[in-house]
NUTOR-66962 format. One record per residue: x, y, z of N, C-alpha, C in turn. Coordinates in pm, whole numbers, padded with zeros to 5 digits, always signed. Layout:
N
XYZXYZXYZ;...
This chain:
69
-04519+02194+00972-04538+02192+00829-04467+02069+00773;-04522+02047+00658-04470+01888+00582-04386+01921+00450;-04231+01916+00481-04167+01940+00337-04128+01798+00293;-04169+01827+00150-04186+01689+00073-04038+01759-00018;-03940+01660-00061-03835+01656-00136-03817+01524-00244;-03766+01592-00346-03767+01438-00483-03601+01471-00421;-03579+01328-00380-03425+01267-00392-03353+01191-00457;-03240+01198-00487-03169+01082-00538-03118+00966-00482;-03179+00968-00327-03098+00869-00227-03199+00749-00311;-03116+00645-00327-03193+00530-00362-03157+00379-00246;-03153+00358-00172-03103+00249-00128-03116+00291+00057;-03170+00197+00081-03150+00211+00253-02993+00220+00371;-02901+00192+00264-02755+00159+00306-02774+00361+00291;-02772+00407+00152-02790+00496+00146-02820+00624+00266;-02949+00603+00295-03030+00656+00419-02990+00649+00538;-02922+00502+00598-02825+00503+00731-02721+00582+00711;-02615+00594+00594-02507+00694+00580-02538+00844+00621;-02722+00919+00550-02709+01041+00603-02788+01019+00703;-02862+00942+00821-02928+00959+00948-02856+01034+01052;-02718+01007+01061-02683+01053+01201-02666+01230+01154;-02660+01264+01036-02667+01416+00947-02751+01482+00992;-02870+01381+00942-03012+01484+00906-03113+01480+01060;-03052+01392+01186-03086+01390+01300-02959+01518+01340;-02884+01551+01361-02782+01640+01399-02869+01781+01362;-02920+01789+01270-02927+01884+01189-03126+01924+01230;-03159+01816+01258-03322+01795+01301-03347+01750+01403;-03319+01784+01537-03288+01705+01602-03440+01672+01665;-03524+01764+01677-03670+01781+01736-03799+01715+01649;-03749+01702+01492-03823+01699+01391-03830+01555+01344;-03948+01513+01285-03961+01352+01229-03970+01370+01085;-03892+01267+01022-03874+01261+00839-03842+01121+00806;-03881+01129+00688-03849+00950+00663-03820+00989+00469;-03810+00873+00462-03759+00831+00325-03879+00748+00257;-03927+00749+00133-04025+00681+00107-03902+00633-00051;-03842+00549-00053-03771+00463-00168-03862+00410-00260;-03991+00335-00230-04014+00310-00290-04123+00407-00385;-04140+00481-00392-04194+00600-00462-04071+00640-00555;-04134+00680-00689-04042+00706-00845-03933+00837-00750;-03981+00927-00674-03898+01027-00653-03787+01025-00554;-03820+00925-00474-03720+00875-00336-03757+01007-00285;-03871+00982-00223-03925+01135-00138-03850+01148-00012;-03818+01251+00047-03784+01239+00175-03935+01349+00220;-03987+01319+00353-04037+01367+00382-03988+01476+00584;-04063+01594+00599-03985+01583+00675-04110+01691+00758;-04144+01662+00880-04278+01752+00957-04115+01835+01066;-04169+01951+01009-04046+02046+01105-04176+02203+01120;-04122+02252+01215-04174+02389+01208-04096+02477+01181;-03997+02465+01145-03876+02580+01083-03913+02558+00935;-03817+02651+00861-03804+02653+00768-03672+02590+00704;-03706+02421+00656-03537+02381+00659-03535+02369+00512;-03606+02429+00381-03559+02386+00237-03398+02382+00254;-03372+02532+00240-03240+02527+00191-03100+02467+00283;-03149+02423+00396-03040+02368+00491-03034+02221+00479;-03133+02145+00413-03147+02028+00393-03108+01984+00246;-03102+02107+00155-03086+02087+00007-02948+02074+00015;-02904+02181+00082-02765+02196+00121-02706+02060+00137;-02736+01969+00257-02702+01888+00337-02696+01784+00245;-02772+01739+00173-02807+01623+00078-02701+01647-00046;-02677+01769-00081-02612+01784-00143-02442+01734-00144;-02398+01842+00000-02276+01769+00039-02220+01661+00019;-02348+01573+00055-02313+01394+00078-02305+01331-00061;-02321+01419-00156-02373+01375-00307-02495+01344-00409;-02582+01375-00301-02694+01358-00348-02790+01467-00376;-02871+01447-00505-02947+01576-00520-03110+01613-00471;-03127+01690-00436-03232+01713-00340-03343+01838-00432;-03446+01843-00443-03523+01963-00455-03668+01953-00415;-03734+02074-00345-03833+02044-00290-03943+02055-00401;-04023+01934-00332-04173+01928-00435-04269+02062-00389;-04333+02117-00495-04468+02218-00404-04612+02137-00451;
């Protein structure tokens, strides 16, 4: 399944800070960052169910996370 998220990560410096996170945390799963889109999407193809472990995660680091439907 494809969870789409509006982020606040803006910057690719940004995105290297949470990679080694959101690979720890995904380790099987592929996601990327689309910056240049108004929402700073993260996208992420997992077969679990990761909303709230990833909202979580983004959060921690300072950043705010919520999933698009």
């Amino acid at each position: 399944m494809i969870y789409v998220f509006k982020t606040s990560v803006k910057t690719k410096s940004q995105v290297s800070q949470l990679r080694e996170a959101i690979n720890n945390m995904l380790p099987n799963d592929r996601w990327n960052f689309d910056l240049e889109d108004c929402d700073k999407v993260l996208r992420i193809d997992s077969n679990e169910n990761i909303v709230a472990g990833i909202r979580s995660l983004l959060q921690l680091h300072h950043f705010s996370c919520e999933e698009l439907i």
